[in-house]
C-alpha positions in Angstrom: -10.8 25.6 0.5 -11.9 27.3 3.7 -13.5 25.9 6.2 -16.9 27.4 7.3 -17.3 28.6 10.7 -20.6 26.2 10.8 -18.5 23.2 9.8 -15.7 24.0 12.4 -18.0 24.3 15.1 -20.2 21.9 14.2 -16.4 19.4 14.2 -15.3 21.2 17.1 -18.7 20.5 19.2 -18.2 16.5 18.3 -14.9 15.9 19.1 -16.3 17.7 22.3 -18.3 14.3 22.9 -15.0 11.9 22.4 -14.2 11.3 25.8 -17.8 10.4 26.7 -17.7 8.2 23.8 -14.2 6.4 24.5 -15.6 6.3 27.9 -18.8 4.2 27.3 -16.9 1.8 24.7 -14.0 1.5 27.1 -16.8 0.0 29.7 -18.6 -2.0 26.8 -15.0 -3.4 25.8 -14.1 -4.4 29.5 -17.3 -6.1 29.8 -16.8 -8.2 26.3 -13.0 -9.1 27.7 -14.9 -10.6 30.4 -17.0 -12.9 28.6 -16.3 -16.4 28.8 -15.3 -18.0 25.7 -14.6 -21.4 25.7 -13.7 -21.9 21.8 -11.2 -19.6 22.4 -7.2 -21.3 22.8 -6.0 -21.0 26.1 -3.3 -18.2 25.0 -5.8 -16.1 23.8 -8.1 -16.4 26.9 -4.9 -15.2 28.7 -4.9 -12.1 26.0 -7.9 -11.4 27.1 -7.4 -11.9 30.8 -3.9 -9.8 30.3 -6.0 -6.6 28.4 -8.8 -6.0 31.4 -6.3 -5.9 34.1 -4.2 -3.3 31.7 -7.7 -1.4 31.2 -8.6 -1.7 34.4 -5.6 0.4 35.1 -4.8 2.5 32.5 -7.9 3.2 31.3 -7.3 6.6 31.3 -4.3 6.6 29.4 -6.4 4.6 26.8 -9.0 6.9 26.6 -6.6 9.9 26.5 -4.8 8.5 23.5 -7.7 8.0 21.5 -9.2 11.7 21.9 -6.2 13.3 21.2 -5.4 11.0 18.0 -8.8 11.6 16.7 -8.2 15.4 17.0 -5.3 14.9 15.5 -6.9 13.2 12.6 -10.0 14.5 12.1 -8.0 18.1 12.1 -6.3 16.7 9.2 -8.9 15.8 7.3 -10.5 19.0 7.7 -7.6 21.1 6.7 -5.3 18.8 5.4 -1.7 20.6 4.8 -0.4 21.0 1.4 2.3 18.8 1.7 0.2 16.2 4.2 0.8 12.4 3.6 1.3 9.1 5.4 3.5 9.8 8.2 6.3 7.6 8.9 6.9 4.8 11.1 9.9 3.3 12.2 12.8 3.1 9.5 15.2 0.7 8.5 17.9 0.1 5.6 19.2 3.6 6.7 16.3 5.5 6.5 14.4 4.0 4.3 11.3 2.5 5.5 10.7 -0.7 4.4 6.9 -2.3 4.8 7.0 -6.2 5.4 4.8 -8.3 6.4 5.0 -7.4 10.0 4.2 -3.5 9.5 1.3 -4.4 6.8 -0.5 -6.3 9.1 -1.2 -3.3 11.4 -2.6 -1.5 8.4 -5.0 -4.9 7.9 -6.7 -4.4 11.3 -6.9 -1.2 10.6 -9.1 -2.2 7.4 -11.1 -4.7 9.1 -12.4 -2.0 11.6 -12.9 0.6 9.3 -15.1 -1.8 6.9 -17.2 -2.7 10.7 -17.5 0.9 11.3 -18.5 2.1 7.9 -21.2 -1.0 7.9 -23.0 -0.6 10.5 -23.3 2.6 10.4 -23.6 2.7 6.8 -27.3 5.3 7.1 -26.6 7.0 9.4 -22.7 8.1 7.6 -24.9 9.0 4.5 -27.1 11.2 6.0 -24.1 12.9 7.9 -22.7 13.8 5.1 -25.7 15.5 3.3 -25.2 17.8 6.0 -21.4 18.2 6.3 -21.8 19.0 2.1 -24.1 21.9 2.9 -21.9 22.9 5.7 -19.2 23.0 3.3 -21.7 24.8 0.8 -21.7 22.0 -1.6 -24.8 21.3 -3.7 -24.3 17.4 -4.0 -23.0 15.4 -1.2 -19.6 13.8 -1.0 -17.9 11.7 1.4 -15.0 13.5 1.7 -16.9 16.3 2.8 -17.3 14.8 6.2 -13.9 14.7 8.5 -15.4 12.6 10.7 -15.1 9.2 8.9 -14.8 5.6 10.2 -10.9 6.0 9.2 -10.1 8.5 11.4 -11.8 6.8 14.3 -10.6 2.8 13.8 -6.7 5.0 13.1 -7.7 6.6 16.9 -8.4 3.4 18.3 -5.4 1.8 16.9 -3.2 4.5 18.8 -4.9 4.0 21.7 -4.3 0.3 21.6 -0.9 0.9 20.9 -0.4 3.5 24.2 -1.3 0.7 26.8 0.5 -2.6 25.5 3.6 -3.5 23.0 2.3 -6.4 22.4 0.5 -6.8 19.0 -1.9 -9.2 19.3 -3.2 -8.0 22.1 -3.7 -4.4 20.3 -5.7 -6.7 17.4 -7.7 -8.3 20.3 -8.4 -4.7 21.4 -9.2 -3.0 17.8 -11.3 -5.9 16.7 -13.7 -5.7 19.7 -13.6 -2.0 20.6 -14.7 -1.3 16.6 -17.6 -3.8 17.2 -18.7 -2.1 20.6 -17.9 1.6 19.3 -20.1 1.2 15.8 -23.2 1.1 17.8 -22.3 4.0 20.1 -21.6 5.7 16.8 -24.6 4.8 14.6 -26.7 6.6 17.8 -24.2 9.3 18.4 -24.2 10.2 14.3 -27.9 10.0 14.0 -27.9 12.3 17.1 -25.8 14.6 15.4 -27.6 14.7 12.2 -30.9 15.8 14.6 -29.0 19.1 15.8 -27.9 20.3 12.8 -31.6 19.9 11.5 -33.2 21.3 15.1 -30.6 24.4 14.2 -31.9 25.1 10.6 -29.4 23.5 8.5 -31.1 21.9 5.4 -29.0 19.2 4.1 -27.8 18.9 0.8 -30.1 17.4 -1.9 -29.4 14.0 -1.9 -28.9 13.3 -6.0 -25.8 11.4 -5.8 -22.8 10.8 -3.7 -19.7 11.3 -5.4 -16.3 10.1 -4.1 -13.1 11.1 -3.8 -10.5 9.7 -6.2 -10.3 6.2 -6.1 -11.9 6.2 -2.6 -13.4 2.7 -3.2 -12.5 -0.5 -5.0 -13.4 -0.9 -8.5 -16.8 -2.5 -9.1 -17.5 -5.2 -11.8 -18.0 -3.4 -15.1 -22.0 -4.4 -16.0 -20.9 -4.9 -19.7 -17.2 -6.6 -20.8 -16.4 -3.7 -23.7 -13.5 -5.5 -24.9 -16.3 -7.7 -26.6 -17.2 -6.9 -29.8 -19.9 -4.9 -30.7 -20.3 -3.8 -26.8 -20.9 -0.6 -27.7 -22.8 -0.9 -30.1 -25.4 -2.5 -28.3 -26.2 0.3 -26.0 -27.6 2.0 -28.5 -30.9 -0.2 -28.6 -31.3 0.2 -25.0 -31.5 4.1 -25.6 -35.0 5.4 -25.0 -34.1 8.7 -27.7 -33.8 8.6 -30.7 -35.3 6.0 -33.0 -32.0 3.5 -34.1 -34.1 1.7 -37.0 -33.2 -1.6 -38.5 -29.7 -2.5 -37.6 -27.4 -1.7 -40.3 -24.5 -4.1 -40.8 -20.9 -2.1 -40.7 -18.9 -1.9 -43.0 -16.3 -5.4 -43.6 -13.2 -5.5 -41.5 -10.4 -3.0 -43.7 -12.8 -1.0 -45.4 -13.6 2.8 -45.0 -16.9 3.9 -44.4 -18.8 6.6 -47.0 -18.3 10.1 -46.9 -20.3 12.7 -44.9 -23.3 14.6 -46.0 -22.6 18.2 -46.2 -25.2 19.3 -43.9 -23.1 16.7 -41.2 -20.0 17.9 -41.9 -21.0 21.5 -41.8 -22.5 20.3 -38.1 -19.5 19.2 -36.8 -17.3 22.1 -38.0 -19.6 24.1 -36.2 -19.2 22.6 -32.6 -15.5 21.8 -33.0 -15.5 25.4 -33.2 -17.4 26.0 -30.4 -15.2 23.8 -28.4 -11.7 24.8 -29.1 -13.0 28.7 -27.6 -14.4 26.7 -24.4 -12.2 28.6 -21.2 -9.8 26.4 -19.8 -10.2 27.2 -16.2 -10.0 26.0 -12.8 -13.7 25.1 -11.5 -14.6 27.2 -8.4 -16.5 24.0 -6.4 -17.8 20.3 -7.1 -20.9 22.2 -9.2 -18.6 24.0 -11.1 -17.1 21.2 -12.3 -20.3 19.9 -14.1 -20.8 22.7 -15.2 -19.3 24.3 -18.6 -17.6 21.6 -19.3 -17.5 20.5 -23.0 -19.8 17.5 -22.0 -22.7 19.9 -21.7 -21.9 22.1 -24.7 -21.9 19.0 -27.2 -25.4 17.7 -25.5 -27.0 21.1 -27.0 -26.4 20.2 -30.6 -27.0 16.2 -30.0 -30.1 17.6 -32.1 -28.7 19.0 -34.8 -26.2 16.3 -35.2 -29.0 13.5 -35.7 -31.2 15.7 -37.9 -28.1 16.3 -40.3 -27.5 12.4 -40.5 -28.9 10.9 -43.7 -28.0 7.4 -42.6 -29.7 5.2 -39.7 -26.6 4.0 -38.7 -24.6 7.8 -38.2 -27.9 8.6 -36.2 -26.6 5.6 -34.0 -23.4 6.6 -33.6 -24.3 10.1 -32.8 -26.1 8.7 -30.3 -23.9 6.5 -28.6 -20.9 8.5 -29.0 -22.5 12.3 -27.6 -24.3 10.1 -24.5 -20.8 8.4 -23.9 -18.9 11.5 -24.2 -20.9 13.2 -21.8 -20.6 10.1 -19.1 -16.8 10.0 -19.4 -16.5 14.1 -19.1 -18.8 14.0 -16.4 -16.3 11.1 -14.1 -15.9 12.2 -10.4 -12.7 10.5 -10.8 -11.1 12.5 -14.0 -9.9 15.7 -12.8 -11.3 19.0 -14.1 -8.1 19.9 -16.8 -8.6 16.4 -18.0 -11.9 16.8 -18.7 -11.4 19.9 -20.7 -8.4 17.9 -22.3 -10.3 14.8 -23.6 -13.5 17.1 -24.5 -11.6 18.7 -27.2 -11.1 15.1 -28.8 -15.3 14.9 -29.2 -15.7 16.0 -32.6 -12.4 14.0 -33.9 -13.5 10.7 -32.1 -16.9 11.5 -33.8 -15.6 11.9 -37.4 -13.4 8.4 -36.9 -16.6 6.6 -35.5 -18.7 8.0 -38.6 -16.3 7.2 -41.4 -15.0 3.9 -39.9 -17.8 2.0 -37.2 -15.6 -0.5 -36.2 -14.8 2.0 -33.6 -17.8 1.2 -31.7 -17.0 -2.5 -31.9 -14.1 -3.2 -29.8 -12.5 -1.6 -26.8 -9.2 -2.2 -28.5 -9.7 1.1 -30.9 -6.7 3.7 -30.4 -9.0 6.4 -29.9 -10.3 4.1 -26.5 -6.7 3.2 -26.0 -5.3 6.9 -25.7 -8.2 7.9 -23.7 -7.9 5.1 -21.7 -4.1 5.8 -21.4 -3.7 9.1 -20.4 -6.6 8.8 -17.6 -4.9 6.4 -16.2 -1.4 7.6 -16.0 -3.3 10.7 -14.3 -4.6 8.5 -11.8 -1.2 7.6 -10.3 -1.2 11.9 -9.0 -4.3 12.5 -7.7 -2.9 15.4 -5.6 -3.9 18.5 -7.2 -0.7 21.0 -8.4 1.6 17.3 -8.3 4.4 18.6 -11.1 4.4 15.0 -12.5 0.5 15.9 -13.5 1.2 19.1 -14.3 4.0 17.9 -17.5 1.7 15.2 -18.2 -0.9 17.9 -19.0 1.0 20.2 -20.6 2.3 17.8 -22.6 -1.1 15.9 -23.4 -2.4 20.1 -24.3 0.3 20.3 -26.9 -0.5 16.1 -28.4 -4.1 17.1 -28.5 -3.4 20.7 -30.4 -1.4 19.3 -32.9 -4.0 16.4 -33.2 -7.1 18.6 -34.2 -4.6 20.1 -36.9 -4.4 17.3 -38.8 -6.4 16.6 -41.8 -7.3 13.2 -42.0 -8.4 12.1 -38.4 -8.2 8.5 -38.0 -7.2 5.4 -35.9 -3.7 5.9 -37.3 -3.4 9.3 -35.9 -4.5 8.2 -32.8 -2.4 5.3 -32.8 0.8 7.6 -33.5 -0.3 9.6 -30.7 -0.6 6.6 -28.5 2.8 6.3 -29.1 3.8 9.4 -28.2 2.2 9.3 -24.7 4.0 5.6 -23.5 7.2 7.6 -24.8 6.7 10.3 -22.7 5.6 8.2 -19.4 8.3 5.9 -20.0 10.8 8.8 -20.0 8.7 10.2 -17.0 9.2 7.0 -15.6 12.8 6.5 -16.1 13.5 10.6 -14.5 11.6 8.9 -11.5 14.0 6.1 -11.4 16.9 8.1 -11.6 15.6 10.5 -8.6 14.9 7.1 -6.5 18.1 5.4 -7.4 19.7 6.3 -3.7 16.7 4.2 -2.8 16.8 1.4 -5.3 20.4 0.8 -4.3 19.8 0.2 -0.7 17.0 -2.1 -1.6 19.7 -3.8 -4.3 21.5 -4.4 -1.5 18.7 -5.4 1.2 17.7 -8.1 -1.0 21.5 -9.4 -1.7 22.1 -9.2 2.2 18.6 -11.6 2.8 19.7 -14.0 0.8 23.2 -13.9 2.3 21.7 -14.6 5.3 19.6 -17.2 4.3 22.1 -19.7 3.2 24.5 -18.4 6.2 21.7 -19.5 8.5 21.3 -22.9 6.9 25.2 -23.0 6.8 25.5 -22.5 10.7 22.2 -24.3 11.8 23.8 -27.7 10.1 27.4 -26.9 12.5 24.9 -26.9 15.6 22.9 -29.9 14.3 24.4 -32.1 17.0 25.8 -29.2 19.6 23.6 -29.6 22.9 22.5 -26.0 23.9 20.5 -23.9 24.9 17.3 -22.2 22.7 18.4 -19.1 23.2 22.1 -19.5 22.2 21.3 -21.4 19.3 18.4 -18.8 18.1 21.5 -16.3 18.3 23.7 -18.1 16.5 21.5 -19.4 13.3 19.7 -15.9 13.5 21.3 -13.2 15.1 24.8 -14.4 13.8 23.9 -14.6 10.6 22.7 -11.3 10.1 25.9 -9.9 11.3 27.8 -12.2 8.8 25.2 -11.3 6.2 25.6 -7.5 7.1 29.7 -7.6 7.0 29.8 -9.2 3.7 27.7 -6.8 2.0 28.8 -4.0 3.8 32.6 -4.5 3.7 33.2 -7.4 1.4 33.8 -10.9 2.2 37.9 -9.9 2.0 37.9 -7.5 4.3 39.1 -7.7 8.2 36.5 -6.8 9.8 34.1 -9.8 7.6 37.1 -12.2 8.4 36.6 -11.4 12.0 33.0 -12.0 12.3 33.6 -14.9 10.5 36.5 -16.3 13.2 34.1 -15.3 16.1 31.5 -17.8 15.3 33.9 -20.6 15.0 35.4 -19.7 18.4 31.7 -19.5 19.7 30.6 -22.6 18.3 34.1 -24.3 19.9 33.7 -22.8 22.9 29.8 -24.4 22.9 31.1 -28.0 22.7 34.3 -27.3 24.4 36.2 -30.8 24.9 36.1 -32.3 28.2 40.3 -31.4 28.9 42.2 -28.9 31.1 43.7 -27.7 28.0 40.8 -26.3 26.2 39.6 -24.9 29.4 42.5 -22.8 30.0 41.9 -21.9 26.2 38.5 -20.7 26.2 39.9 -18.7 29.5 41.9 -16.7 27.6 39.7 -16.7 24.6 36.4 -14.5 26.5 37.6 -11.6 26.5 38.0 -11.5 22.7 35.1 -13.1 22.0 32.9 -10.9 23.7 34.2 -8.3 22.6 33.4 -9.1 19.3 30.2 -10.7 19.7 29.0 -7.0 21.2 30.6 -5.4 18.1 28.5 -7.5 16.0 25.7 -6.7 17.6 26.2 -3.4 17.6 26.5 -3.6 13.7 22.9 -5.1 13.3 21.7 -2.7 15.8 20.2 -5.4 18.6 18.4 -4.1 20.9 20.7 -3.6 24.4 18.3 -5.4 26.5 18.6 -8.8 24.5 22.4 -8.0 24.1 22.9 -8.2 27.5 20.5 -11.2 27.8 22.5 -13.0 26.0 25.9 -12.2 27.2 24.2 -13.6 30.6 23.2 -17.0 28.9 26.7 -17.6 27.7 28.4 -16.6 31.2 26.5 -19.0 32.8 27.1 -21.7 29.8 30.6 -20.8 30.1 31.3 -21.0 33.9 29.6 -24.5 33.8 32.1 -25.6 31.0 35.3 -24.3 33.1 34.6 -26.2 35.4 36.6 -29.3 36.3 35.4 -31.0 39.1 32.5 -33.0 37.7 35.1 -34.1 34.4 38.6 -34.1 36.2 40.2 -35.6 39.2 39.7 -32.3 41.3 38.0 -32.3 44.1 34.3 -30.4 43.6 33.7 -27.3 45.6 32.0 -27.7 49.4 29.1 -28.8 49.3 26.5 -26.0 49.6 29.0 -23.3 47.7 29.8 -22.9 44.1 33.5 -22.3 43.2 34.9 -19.1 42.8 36.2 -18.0 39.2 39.8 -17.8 40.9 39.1 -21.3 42.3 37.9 -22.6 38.6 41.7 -20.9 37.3 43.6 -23.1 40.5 42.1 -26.2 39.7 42.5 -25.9 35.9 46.3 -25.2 36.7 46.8 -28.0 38.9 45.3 -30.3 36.3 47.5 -33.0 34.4 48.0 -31.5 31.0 47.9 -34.1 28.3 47.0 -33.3 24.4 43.9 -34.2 23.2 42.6 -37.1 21.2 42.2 -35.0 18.0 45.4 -33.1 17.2 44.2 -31.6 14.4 43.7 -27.8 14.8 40.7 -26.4 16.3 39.5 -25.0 12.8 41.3 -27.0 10.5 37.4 -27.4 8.9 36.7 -23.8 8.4 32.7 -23.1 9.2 32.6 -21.0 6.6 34.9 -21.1 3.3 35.3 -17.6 2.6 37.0 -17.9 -0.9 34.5 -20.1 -2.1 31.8 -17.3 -1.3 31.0 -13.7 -2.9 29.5 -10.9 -1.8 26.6 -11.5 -3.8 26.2 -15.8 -4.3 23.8 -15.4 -6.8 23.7 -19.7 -7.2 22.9 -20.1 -4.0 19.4 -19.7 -4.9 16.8 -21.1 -8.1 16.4 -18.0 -10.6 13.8 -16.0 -10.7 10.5 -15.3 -8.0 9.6 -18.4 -6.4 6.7 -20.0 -7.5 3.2 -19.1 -5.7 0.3 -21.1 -6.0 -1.9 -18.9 -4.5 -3.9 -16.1 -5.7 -2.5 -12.9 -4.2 0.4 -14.3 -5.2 0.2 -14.7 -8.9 -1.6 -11.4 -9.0 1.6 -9.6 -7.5 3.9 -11.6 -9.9 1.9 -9.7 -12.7 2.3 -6.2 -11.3 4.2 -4.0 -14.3 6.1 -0.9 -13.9 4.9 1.8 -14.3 1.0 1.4 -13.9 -0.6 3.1 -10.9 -1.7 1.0 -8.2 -4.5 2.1 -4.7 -3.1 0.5 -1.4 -3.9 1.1 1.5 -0.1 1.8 3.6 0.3 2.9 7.2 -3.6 3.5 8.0 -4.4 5.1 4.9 -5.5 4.8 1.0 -2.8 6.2 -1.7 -2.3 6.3 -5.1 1.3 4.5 -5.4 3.1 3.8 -9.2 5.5 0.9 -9.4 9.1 2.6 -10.0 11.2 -0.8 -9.5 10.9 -4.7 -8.3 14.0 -6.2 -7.6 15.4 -9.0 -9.4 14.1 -11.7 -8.1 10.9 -9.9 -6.8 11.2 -10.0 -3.1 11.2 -5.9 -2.7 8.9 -3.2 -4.8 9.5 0.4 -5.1 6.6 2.7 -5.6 6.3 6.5 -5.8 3.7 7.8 -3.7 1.2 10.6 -4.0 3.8 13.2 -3.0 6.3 14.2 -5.4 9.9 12.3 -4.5 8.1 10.2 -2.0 8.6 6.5 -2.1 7.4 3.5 -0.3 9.5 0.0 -0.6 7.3 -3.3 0.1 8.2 -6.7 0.5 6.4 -9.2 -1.5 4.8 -11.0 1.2 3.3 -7.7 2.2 2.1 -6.8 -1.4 0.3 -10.5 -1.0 -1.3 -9.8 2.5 -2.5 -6.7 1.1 -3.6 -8.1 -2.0 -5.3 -11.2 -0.1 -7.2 -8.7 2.1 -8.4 -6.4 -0.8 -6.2 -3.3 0.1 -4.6 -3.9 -3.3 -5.7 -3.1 -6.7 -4.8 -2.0 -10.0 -6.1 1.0 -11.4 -5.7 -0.2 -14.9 -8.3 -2.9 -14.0 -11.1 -0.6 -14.2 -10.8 1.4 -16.8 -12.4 4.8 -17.8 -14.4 3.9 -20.8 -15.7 0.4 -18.5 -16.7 3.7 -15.9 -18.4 5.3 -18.9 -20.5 2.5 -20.1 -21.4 1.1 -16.2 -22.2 4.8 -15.9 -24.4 4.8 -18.9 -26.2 0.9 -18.5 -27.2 2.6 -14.8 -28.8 5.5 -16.6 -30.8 4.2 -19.2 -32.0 1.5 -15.9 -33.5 4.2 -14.5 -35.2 5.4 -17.1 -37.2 1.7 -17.6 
């Protein structure tokens, strides 16, 4: 949709005002660093010590940063590009980025500020976007109508957190506070906004109802549990139309209900008529799409309908049925071709409720079910023109035609045709898979290298149990060293040279770490460094370590090393002047001149093998118990339940998407999901899904479904009308 040359300069003329605002909260947020809090730890009074001197001086930079992110941001929302989605952060598992608990806890802050933001400026929001929806020339207001949203800004601050220090909690510290101090610049700056566009003649939008974007909230509590029986029924009595009479008993479980009256059935050929020549066409704006749809078209003959019923209880049905029709084609959050799509099924779901009323009963029906179903599968693609909603339409069109063809419409029809939707979502599903498979494979062999790792580590942490080093050296070695191991196995094979190598490097590390007090093994390990460095930079090379730490370590062992050469303080040599450290060629001399005698042990230095290579494979599946380890809390039963194939909303890398589970890995420590983009895919760990899920930026779309929308929809109605 264009944008409005009132709505781009009215955008335009506020992100004018971002640099006075960063300005002000930068100030606010100095002065709050400042405050003395004594219930704070001592490390995080030094945070807070550590981010006023960095704001002190680099304000600017700060300040920068956030006015050209939300630009950035707010530009997107305005005029998002076709192909627009999450951008990418650092990758991993050659290319593919992986989201673990580390990365997902950005997004949580990010969360937290928007919720302060959109809170305490919740009034304020609401009546800025009544006048961004008639900026837009909109008749109702929606939030997505207005760019400038708490997102955009708690996303701006993040980046400008991130521009003036690495370190993450400090960039927390700073979010946390500078989305407290900036909601109150924001509630004035909004409300000051809201008075020009009013002092310039814009009249707001009429403020009926604001509808959201798809999914752009969690789901609420339904009012009534429809899965009980008789739910629906029971609306009926709270209708203020129609007169439902004594309550008529239905009709014993396995029984049919009577035949129509003429006059009925002559009713309802009549507006199943009248439906199937309804245009299928795109809606123009939001008003279009509640407008012409087949929800209003059935409402006309609602009339009709009930004075053609002979029987009390049909006149319920009628009832119930048309006013619940009309609430589910009327959803903000069923696109437009779906409404036309389930309108057609009115009549038939009509006839089935007349001729058999246990429909109204339970939620359980398969006239519910497939409704239910094929809402929700469209709910994983809310991207309008996705192809992946686009087959699932066209093949829905053709389910539905051939449907209304049939004779007999009943529950077994609908039950076949429920059928015929999971098989076309599972083969949907499995195409998916197949594209993603490059994908699942790396993951396959992500989680086989973790757990390789895992029992390496444990494996070289019990050799240095009782080796005297230093923190540093031994953090390398059970960590460091063990990913190279774990990465050479799975990448080569635990046969192959280059594994066997790795493998011989951290025995001669760990040998040269308790090197024996005798001129012998010091003239070994003399000629053994130059080796062993080498391959200690080729391993990490192989796990990509950083060259700074490299180094650092490299620097830890010298100095380890040169102590350990030297003889004077074990041998008979005579030490170095005093004052002067020995020279490396000195250290050489003595060792030389030394008595050489063999050692107590005369076993070979690794007759005991640190690691038994033939009794490992490349992927020691009994290392560990079978199947996901047991959670006992909440998030994390709730992930263990998470199906393939449903559509979840998460909220990933500063933003909410509509993901569906592709693939979880054996033993449930990585998840696939396709995104909202067509061959996009994001892989999460399962400790992220569970922070997620533990902060509420994880739900299930299924939970909620769209006849529970319909009836909360309908119980809020009829509350209004008391």
């Amino acid at each position: 949709m264009a944008v409005s040359p009132l709505l781009r300069n009215f955008i335009d003329d506020e992100l004018g005002r971002a640099p006075d605002l960063i300005a002000r909260t930068t100030a606010q947020l100095v002065e709050q660093l400042r405050q003395p809090r004594d219930q704070l730890l001592a490390s995080e009074r030094q945070h807070h010590f550590d981010l006023v001197d960095v704001l002190q001086r680099r304000a600017g930079d700060f300040q920068r940063s956030f006015v050209d992110a939300l630009r950035e941001r707010v530009l997107e929302e305005l005029e998002p590009a076709p192909d627009s989605g999450p951008s990418s952060g650092p990758s991993t598992l050659g290319g593919l980025q992986l989201m673990d608990e580390g990365r997902v806890e950005a997004d949580i802050e990010i969360s937290r500020a928007v919720q302060q933001i959109d809170s305490g400026t919740e009034w304020e929001l609401r009546e800025l976007q009544t006048f961004t929806s008639t900026l837009r020339g909109q008749t109702h207001t929606t939030a997505e109508s207005n760019p400038l949203r708490p997102l955009a800004y708690a996303r701006a601050l993040w980046a400008a957190a991130g521009s003036i220090t690495p370190v993450p909690v400090q960039q927390a510290i700073l979010l946390r506070i500078a989305s407290t101090v900036m909601t109150g610049l924001l509630r004035m700056a909004w409300a000051a906004a809201c008075s020009r566009l009013e002092s310039q003649g814009v009249e707001p939008s009429l403020y009926r109802t604001v509808v959201f974007a798809p999914g752009a909230g969690a789901a609420r509590k339904p009012q009534v549990d429809v899965t009980m029986p008789g739910a629906l029924e029971g609306l009926v009595r709270s209708m203020p139309s129609g007169d439902p009479g004594p309550a008529v008993a239905p009709p014993a479980p396995g029984g049919r209900g009577a035949a129509l009256g003429p006059a009925l059935e002559q009713a309802l050929a009549r507006i199943e008529a009248l439906l199937a020549r309804l245009p299928e066409k795109a809606p123009r704006d939001d008003s279009d799409a509640r407008e012409g749809t087949p929800s209003s078209r059935l409402s006309e003959f609602r009339g009709t309908l009930l004075s053609a019923a002979d029987e009390t209880l049909e006149r319920q049905i009628i009832e119930l049925l048309s006013r619940l029709f009309e609430t589910i084609l009327g959803d903000p959050m069923l696109p437009q071709p779906l409404r036309t799509l389930l309108g057609r099924l009115q009549v038939s779901a009509l006839r089935i409720a007349l001729r058999d009323p246990r429909m109204m009963e339970v939620h359980e029906h398969p006239v519910w079910q497939l409704m239910d179903r094929i809402a929700g599968a469209a709910a994983a693609w809310p991207l309008p023109g996705d192809p992946r909603l686009a087959r699932l339409l066209s093949f829905c069109d053709g389910l539905v035609g051939e449907m209304l063809a049939e004779p007999l419409q009943d529950a077994a029809l609908y039950r076949r045709s429920l059928a015929r939707v999971e098989a076309f979502l599972a083969e949907q599903l499995r195409e998916e898979q197949v594209a993603a498979r490059g994908s699942i494979a790396t993951l396959v062999m992500a989680e086989q290298r973790e757990r390789l790792q895992r029992e390496l580590s444990h494996r070289l942490t019990e050799q240095m149990a009782t080796l005297r080093t230093t923190p540093p050296i031994r953090r390398f070695v059970t960590g460091t060293w063990a990913r190279v191991l774990a990465e050479a196995f799975t990448r080569f094979g635990d046969d192959h040279e280059t594994s066997r190598q790795y493998v011989k490097t951290a025995e001669d590390l760990l040998w040269s770490l308790r090197l024996p007090d005798h001129p012998q093994s010091r003239l070994r390990l003399l000629g053994l460094l130059p080796g062993l460095l080498k391959q200690l930079r080729a391993g990490m090379a192989l796990v990509e370590m950083p060259a700074h730490e490299q180094q650092a370590l490299l620097d830890e062992l010298v100095t380890l090393h040169t102590e350990a050469m030297k003889p004077g303080a074990r041998g008979s040599a005579a030490p170095p002047e005093p004052g002067r450290e020995a020279t490396p060629d000195e250290i050489v001399r003595r060792m030389r001149e030394e008595t050489v005698e063999p050692p107590a042990d005369t076993g070979t230095p690794f007759s005991d093998s640190l690691i038994d290579l033939g009794s490992m494979d490349t992927v020691p599946a009994e290392w560990l118990p079978s199947g996901p380890a047991p959670s006992g809390d909440e998030p994390g039963r709730w992930v263990g339940t998470m199906r393939v194939g449903l559509p979840y909303r998460v909220f990933l890398l500063g933003r909410w998407s509509h993901v569906r589970l592709l693939w979880r890995s054996e033993r449930d420590t990585l998840f696939l999901f396709a995104g909202e983009q067509a061959g996009s895919t994001h892989s999460v760990t399962r400790r992220a899904l569970e922070r997620l899920r533990g902060a509420d930026l994880l739900i299930a779309l299924s939970d909620y479904s769209l006849v529970q929308r319909a009836v909360d929809g309908m119980l809020r109605s009829l509350a209004t009308l008391r």
